[in-house]
N, C-alpha and C positions, 0 to 999 in steps of 0.2 A: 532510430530506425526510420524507413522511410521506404513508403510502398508507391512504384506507378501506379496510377488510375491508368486501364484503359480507357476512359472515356471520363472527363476530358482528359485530352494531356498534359499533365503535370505531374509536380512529385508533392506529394503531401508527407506532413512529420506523421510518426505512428507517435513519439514521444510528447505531446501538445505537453502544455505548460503543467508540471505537475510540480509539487509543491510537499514537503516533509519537515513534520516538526516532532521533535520531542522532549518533553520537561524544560522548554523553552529555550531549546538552541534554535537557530537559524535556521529557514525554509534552504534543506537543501544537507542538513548534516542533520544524523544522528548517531548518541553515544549508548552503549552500554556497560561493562566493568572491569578494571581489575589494580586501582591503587588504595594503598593502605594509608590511616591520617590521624591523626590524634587532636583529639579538641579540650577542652577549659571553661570553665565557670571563672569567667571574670579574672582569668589568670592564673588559676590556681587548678591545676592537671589533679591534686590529690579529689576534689569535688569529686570528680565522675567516675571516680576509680576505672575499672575495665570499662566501663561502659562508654568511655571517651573514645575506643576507636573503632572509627567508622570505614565502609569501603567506599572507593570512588571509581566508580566505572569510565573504562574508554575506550571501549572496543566497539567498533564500527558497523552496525548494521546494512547491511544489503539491500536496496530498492533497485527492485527489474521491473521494468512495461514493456509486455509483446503483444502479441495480437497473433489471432488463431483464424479460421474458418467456422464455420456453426458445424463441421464434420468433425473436429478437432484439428486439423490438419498448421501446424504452425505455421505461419507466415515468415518472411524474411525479405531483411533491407530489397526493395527492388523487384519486389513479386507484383508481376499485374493482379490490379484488382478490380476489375468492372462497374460503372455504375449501376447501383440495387443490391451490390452484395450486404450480405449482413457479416460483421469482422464483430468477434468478441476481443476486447480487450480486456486482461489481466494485470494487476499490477500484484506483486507481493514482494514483503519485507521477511528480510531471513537474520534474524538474529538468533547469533552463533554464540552467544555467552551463556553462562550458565546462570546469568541474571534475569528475571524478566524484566521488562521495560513499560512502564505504564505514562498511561496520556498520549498516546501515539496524533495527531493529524497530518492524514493526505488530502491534498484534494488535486484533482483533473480537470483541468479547461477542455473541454472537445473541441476540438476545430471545426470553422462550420460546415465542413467540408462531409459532416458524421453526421446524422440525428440518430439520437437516441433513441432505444426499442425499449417502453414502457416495462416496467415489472420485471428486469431483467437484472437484479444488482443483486449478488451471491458473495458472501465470504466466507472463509475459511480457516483453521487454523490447526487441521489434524495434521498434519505433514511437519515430519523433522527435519532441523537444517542437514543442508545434502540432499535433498530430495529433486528429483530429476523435472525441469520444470511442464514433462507431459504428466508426471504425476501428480504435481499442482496443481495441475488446469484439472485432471481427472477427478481430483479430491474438492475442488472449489463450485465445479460443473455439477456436481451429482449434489450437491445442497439446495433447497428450496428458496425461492427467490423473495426477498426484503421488499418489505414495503419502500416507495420509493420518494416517500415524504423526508426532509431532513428533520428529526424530533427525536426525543429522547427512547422512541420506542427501540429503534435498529441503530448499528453501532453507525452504520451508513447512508446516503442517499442521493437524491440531484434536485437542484435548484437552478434552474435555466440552464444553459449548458455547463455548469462546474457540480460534476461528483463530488464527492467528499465522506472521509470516515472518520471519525474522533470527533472531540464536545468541541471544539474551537470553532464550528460550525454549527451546533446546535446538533449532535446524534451523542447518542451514549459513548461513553468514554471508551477509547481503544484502548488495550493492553496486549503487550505481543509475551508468550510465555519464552521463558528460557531454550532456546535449543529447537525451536519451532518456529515454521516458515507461517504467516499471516497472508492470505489471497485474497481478494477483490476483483471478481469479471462481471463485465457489463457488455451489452451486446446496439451495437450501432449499425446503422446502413449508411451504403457510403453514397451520397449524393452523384 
């Protein structure tokens, strides 16, 4: 996505370099479940009796980033947007299995184009997958804002200009539950 600035003129990314890992795949994919597997103690299947099969998930979780107005009002690719506004942006993961998903890391480069507004980092995780993304923003908006230190205190936080959520950063570990959308909005002014 990608918003005009009225002032100056350019077109800046709303998407800056964001980054997704989970249980150690690649910045950029994640899996959640549904193959079946059988394993062995040194070759011999009778070892483990039932308890050798395991499941192996692979069903694709969802990462969206938009951007709102501090009215709520959604943004979209090509909307002027003034220098001084303040844009929250929102990222959330929608895993649609019936697995949860543990060790989640995001993290968000800001462009310098954004400074970040102090004490403004919110997540969320009450919303089921399918959930309409103004009721994201609604459900993630009406939570009280994290401290904005990266540390094991909140799941999230900001280090010079890159957010970030999950321990591969240094915050408490992310876990996205089963069948629930996980949100993240922070609120910037656009230079």
């Amino acid at each position: 996505m990608r918003v005009k600035l009225a002032h100056p003129e350019s077109w800046i990314p709303l998407g800056m370099a964001l980054l997704i890992g989970a249980g150690g795949l690649s910045p950029g994919s994640a899996y959640a479940a549904d193959n079946t597997a059988t394993g062995d103690i040194a070759g011999v299947g009778a070892d483990l009796t039932d308890s050798n099969i395991f499941t192996v998930n692979l069903s694709t979780l969802a990462l969206v980033k938009t951007a709102f107005l501090t009215d709520g009002t959604q943004l979209t690719s090509g909307d002027a947007v003034p220098s001084g506004t303040l844009v929250r942006f929102m990222i959330y993961i929608d895993n649609p299995t019936a697995v949860d998903v543990s060790d989640v890391n995001v993290q968000d480069v800001l462009d310098p184009t954004f400074t970040y507004q102090a004490g403004t980092i919110k997540v969320d995780n009450s919303q089921a997958t399918g959930a309409t993304e103004a009721a994201i923003y609604a459900a993630v908006n009406a939570t009280g804002a994290l401290d904005d230190a990266v540390d094991l205190v909140d799941v999230a936080g900001i280090t010079g200009a890159t957010v970030s959520a999950g321990s591969s950063a240094g915050n408490q570990q992310l876990d996205i539950l089963a069948s629930r959308v996980w949100a993240m909005l922070i609120e910037v002014r656009v230079q």
